[in-house]
C-alpha angles and dihedrals in degrees: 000000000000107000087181086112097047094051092046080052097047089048098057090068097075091024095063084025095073079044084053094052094046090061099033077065107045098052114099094217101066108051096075101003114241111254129241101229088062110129131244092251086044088050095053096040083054091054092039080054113041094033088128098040084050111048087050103061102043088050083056089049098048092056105045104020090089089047081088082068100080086038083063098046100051070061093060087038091067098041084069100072092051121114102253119136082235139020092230085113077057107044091046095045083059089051090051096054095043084055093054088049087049097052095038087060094050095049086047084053094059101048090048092046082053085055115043090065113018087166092081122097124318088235105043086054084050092058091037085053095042087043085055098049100047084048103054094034108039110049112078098133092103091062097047087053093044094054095036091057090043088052095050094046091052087050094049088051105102100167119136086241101025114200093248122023122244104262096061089067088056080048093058097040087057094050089054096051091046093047087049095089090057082074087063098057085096085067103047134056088180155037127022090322094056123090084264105044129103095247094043097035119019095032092047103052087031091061092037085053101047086040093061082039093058112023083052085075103037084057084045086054102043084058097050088059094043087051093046095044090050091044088051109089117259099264092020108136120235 
């Protein structure tokens, strides 16, 4: 079997992740993150001030933000040889991270429609902005889903040489509990709860971030194997 697709998959993911990075630091709004008790009249003024950061970045944003998506899929690839009685941990961890895309975009979308005309009313750029930050902050129902079908899937492996090791699907069971406060940011104007908290904000992208990170080479590596164990001859011994 060619692997050639998986491995141009795999390597999009740091590719459009330094992409990623560029425009998580241009845009005005993350370092420091903008806070959620910002007036309407501070809102606008933000958007009259920043129109070329931010329109940079989300353009950025717009274009390789979805380039996650076959990274994901060389994921669900793999899930695939493992030894379930189905492929149903597979085929919804392929809905999940469809949904994510989904959301990402739409968060990307308000921030882009602020900013094309940040002459409009104060208020209006207030709810697109509110709109943008819920989107991008709350949801994280997509990725619990994803990891916790991607944990069970590695404990119900029970193949002599399973496709990830164990310890990835406690990995994935601890990036979905600490992606869980993000969901809380719609309660909370303050404090580490809120969008801009630590719990909501800095934990949040800092755990997407390492899990990309980590999960890149335990794919890398999962490939490595499949490729070894193609290229042994059929009734060769380990």
């Amino acid at each position: 079997m060619n692997m050639n697709d998986q491995r141009i998959c795999l390597w999009l993911a740091p590719a459009f992740g330094v992409l990623l990075l560029l425009a998580f630091y241009i845009f005005p709004g993350f370092i420091p993150p903008s806070s959620p008790t910002m007036s309407a009249d501070e809102v606008a003024a933000f958007y009259r001030n920043h129109v070329g950061q931010i329109r940079a970045s989300m353009l950025i944003f717009n274009i390789c933000g979805i380039m996650f998506i076959p990274f994901f899929m060389v994921i669900v690839v793999q899930m695939q040889r493992m030894a379930n009685p189905s492929r149903a941990f597979a085929y919804s961890y392929l809905s999940a991270a469809a949904s994510g895309a989904t959301l990402f975009a739409l968060a990307d979308l308000a921030w882009l429609i602020a900013a094309f005309r940040p002459e409009r009313d104060p208020q209006l750029l207030m709810l697109l902005n509110d709109l943008a930050w819920m989107a991008f902050i709350t949801p994280v129902g997509f990725i619990i889903a994803q990891n916790f079908c991607l944990a069970l899937g590695i404990y119900m492996d029970d193949q002599t040489k399973p496709v990830f090791p164990r310890w990835v699907g406690h990995f994935n069971l601890l990036t979905a509990l600490l992606m869980t406060p993000g969901a809380f940011a719609l309660m909370f104007m303050k404090g580490p709860l809120a969008w801009d908290g630590i719990l909501a904000f800095w934990v949040r992208v800092g755990t997407y971030g390492l899990y990309i990170a980590v999960m890149f080479f335990v794919v890398r590596s999962a490939l490595d194997r499949q490729a070894r164990d193609q290229a042994q001859p059929q009734g060769a011994t380990a």
